[in-house]
N, C-alpha and C positions, 0 to 999 in steps of 0.2 A: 504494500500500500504506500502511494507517495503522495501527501496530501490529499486523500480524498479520489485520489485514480490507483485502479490495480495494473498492476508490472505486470507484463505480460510482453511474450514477443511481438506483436503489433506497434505497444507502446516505444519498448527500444530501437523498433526500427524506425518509428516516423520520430522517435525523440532525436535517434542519430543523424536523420537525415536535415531537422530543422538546425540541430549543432554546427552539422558540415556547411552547412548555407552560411549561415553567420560567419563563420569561422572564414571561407573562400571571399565573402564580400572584404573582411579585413587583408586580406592575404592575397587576393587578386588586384588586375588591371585591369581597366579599360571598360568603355558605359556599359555593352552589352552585355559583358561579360560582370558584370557590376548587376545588372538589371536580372540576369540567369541568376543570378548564387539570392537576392533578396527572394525571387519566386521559389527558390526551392526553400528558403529554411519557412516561406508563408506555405506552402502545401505541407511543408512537414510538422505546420504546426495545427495543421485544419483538422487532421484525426484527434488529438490531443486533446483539442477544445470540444470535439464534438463528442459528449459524454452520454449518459445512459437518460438524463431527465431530459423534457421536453425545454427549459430554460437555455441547458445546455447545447440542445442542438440549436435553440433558435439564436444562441450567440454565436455558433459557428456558421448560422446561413450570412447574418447579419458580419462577421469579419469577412467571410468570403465576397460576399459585394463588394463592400467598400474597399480592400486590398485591390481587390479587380480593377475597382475606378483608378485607383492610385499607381498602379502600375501599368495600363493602359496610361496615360499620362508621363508616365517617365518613358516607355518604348517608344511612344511618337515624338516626343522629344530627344532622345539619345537618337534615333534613326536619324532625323534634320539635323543632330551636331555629326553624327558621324559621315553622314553620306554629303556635307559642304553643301547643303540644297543651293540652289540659285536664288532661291527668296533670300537663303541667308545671305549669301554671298553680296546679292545689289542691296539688300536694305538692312543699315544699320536696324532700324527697328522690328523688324522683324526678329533679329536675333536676338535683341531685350525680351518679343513676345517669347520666345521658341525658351530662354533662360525663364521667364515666367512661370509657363508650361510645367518645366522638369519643376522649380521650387513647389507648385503645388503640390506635385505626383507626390512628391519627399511629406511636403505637409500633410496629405492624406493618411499615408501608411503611419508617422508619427500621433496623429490628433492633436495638430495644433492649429487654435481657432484661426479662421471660423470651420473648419471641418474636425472639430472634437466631439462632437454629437453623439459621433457611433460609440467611442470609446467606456463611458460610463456605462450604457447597455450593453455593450458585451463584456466589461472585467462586472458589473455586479452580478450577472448569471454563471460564471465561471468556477468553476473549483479551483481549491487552494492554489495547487500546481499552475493552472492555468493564469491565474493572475501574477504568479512569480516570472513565470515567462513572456506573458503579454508586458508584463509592468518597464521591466530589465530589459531581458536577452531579443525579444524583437525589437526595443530601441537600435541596438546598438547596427544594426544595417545604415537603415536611414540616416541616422547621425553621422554615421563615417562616410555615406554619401556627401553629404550635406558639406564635411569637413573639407572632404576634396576634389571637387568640381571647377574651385575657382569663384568664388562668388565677387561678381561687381560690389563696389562702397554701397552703390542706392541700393542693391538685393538685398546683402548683409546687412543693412540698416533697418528695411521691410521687415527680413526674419527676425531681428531683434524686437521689432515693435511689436510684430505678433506672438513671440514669445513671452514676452512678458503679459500682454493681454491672456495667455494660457493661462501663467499663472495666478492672475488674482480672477478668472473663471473658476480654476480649478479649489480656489479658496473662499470662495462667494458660492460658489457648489455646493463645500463643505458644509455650510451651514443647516443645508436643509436636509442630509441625509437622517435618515433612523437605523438604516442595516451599514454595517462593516464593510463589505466588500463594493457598494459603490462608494462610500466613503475613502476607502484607499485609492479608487481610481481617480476623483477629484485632487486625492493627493499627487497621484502619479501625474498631473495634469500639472500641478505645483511646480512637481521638480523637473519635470522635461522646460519650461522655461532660465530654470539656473543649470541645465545642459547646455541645452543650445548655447547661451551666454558663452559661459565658461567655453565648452569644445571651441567654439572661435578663435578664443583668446590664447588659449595653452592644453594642446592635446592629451600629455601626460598628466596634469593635473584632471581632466576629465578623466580619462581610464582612473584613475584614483577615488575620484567620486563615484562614478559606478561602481568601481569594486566596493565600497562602505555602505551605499545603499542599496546596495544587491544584501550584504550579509543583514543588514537593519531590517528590510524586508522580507528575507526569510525567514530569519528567526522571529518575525512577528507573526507569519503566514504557518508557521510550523506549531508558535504557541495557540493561535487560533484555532487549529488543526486537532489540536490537543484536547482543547475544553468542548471543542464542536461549539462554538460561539460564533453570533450571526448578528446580534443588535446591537445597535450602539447601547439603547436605552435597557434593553432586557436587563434582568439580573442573573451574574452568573452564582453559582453554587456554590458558596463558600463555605461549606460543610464539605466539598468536596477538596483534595490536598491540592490535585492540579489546577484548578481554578485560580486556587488562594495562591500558590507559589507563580503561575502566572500573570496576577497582577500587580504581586508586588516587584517581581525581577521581571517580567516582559511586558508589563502596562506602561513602563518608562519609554519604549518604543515609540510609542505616540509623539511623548515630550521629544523624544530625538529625531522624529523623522519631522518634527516644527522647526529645530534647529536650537533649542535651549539648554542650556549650558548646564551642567558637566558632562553630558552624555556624550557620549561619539557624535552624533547626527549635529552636533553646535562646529564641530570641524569642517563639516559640507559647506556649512552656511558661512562662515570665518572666512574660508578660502575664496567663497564665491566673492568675498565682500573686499578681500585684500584684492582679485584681480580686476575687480569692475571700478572701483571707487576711483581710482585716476583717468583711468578713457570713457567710462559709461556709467556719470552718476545720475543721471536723470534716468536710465534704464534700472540701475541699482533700487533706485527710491520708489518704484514699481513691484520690483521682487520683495524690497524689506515690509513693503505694506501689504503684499499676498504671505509675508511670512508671520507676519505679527498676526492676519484675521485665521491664518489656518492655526497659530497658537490656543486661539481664543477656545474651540474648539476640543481641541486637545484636551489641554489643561480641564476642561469640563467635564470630560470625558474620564481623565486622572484621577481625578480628583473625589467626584461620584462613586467610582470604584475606591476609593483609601478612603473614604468615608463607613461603609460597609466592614471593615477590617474588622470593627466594635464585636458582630456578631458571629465572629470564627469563631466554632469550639477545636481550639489550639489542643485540645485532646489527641484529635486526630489528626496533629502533625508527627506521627510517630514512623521511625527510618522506613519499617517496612514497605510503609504506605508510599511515603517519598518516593523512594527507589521504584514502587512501580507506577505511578502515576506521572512521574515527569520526566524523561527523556533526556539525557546527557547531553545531548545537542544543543536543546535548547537552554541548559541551565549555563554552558557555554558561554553561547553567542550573548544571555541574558547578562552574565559578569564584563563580558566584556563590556558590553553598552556604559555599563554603569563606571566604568574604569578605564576604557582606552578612550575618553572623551579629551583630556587634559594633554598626555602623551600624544597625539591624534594632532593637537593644534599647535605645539611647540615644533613638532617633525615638519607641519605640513606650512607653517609660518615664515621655520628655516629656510623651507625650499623656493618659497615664494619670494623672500628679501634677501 
């Protein structure tokens, strides 16, 4: 069982085949060949998504259109860059449109406004797994597209404005969820605006950030995974050990994936804020105010649950129980959060000044 989907040879093959996709878009040349490796790791992610409940399929009809649109858009566009069409050739503007074209295709398959729409309707139907991969690992195509195509000053300046527009949707989103799993994808909406930013700016520091909110968000997906928790407002079982021991060590997740300090996830935000503040503070002061309203939230959310704490019967926090009710993984990833936040911002400080 991986999150909520059973292992099985089916799963490893389409799981290997979405890997190899991602993995060749990094690793490879050239558009078309750029545009082959994105369609394969999006089919190899289509069985994946397409799960046993009717919710489930209907987010996988719903990715599969809209990937369709998004990459019908990038092929008609790589074919006019690659084949020198004569439109391009005699009219400068045409070849603004023809760069137009591809940035959208990239905006579609990403969900960044105004085409985010779909993205909340298919990660809140999705199992665990499914939104760990939609959230992360199918970012990272479009982004490395994105990285290296060459973008004009006016393009790059577009993508930034509409990225930041991502994110205070994706935190103005926030506010009105009740269930968890559209709530993480408003979140995910959040943080693909301080990608985009940042990847512009300094590549390595991006792979950096993904790799921290890849672990922030599995290890949240994994404690979720645990309690079988689904509502923001529900109450979970605090007579139950795993419950209890996931709120106090993985409910901090929340606070981290807001960007508040001591936690790891105040490192993502630090770093975003030490590269943007001297070239792009009016784009900065966009991201800080989608980070403080997705705070708001959070903290609500934190807080609600350690209020609750009063009513544990601390009886049944005895080793046996521990030991089988919560997962090594996740008590892991859970210390970390709590402890590489500090170490996190002096490493990543250093590399930045």
């Amino acid at each position: 069982m991986v999150w909520g989907l059973m292992l099985s040879p089916a799963f490893l093959v389409f799981f290997l085949v979405s890997s190899l996709g991602t993995v060749m878009v990094v690793m490879g040349s050239g558009l078309l060949g750029m545009w082959i490796c994105l369609e394969l790791s999006f089919f190899g992610f289509i069985p994946i998504l397409n799960g046993k409940s009717v919710c489930e399929n209907e987010s996988a009809v719903k990715y599969f259109v809209i990937q369709s649109i998004g990459s019908g858009f990038l092929l008609i566009s790589f074919l006019l860059i690659s084949s020198q069409s004569m439109f391009y050739i005699m009219s400068p503007s045409m070849g603004s449109f023809i760069s137009f074209i591809m940035i959208v295709g990239f905006f579609i398959k990403l969900g960044v406004f105004p085409m985010h729409f779909w993205f909340p309707s298919v990660m809140g139907s999705a199992s665990w797994f499914s939104c760990f991969w939609l959230g992360v690992v199918q970012k990272i195509g479009p982004f490395w597209g994105l990285s290296g195509i060459g973008l004009s000053m006016n393009m790059m300046y577009f993508f930034f404005f509409l990225s930041c527009v991502t994110s205070l949707v994706g935190a103005i989103g926030g506010l009105a969820q009740t269930q968890i799993r559209p709530l993480l994808s408003y979140s995910s909406l959040g943080q693909t605006g301080w990608m985009g930013l940042i990847l512009m700016n300094d590549l390595e520091i991006f792979l950096g950030y993904l790799f921290i909110y890849s672990a922030l968000l599995g290890g949240l997906l994994l404690g979720l995974n645990m309690i079988n928790h689904y509502s923001v407002s529900g109450g979970v079982s605090w007579s139950d050990v795993g419950g209890f021991m996931f709120w106090v060590f993985g409910g901090s997740y929340f606070l981290s994936l807001a960007g508040m300090p001591p936690f790891s996830g105040f490192s993502l935000k630090m770093v975003g804020v030490l590269i943007l503040v001297n070239n792009y503070p009016m784009f900065l002061g966009a991201l800080m105010l989608s980070a403080m309203i997705s705070l708001y939230f959070y903290l609500s959310m934190f807080f609600s649950s350690l209020f609750c704490v009063g009513s544990m019967d601390y009886m049944n926090l005895s080793y046996q129980s521990m030991t089988k009710g919560f997962p090594i993984m996740v008590t892991i990833l859970g210390i970390m959060n709590w402890l590489a936040g500090v170490p996190l911002v002096i490493f990543c400080g250093s590399m930045i000044l």
